[in-house]
N, C-alpha and C positions, 0 to 999 in steps of 0.2 A: 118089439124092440129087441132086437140081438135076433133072437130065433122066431122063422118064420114057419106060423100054426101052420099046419096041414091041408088049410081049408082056401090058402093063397094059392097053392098049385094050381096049373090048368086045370080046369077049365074057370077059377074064382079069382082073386081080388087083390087091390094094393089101393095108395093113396095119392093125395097130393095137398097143397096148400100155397098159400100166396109166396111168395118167395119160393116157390119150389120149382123145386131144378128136374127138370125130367131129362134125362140123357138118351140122347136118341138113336138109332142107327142111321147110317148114312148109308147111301143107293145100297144095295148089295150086301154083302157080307163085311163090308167096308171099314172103317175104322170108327169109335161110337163115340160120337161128341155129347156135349153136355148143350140142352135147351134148357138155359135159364127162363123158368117160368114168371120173373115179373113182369108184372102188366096184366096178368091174363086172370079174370076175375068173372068171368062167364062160364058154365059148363058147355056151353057148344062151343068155344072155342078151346078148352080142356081136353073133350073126350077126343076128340082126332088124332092128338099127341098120343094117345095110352095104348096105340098100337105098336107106336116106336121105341116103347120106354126098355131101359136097360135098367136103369138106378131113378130110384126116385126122392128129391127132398120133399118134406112135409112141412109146412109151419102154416099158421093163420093170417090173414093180411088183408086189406080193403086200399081200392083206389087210392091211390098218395100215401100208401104208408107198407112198407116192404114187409112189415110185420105187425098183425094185430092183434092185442090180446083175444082169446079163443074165442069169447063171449061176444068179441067186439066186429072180427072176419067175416068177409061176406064167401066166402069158400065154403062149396057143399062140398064137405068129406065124406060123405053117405054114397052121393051119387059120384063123385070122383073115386072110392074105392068099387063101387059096382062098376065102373066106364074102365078101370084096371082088371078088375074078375072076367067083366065081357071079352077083352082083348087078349087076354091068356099070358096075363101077365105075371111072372112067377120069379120076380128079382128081390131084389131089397125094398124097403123103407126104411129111411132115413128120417129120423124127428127134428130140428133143424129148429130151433127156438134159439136165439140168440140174445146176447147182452150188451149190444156195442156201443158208442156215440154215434157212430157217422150215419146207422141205423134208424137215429131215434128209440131204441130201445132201452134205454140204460132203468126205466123206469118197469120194465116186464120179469117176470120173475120166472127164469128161463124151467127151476124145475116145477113151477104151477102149468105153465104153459106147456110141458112135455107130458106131465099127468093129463089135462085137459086132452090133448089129441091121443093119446092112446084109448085112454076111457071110448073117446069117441069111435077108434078102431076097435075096441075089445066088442064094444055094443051094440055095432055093424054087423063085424063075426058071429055073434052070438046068434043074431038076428037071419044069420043066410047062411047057417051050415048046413048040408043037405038033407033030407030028412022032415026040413021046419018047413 
């Protein structure tokens, strides 16, 4: 969060999550739009995006609900930050846990849910730094 380890540089890693926004390049060197990743709840249909990505949001989520608590997400953030490290990925992550009504979140406890996916990047990291 804030500053990106060492170990995200090309040629390793980033993330993603249900509600997460992967912003992509368009043809070319072209102007970078934002691909809103709701809906997308499969890793094969995740990892194709991780070549495009500029900026990525992160948060937990399952079918019908934009946002899941972390325990509850059917989002692999393991293999979503491996499908970023493979594609040379080396931008931000964005933690992206929300508290809204119109969300259904009002009931998620946005800094539980930002500890939850960090933990889960720090212990990804841990696990693929080079060397291991």
């Amino acid at each position: 969060v804030g500053k990106r380890p060492s170990s995200l540089s090309p040629p390793s890693c980033a993330s993603l999550s249900c509600s997460p926004t992967l912003c992509c390049a368009t043809a070319g060197n072209g102007p970078k739009d934002p691909l809103d990743q709701d809906g997308y709840y499969r890793q094969d249909e995740i990892d194709p995006l991780c070549a495009h990505a500029v900026h990525v949001h992160l948060r937990q989520a399952r079918p019908g609900a934009l946002q899941a608590k972390f325990g509850e997400g059917v989002l692999n953030f393991p293999a979503l930050f491996g499908a970023l490290r493979d594609a040379g990925y080396a931008g931000a992550l964005t933690l992206e846990a929300v508290h809204q009504a119109y969300m259904n979140t009002l009931g998620d406890d946005v800094m539980t849910e930002t500890i939850a996916l960090r933990d889960a990047f720090n212990a990804w990291n841990g696990d693929n730094r080079e060397g291991r």
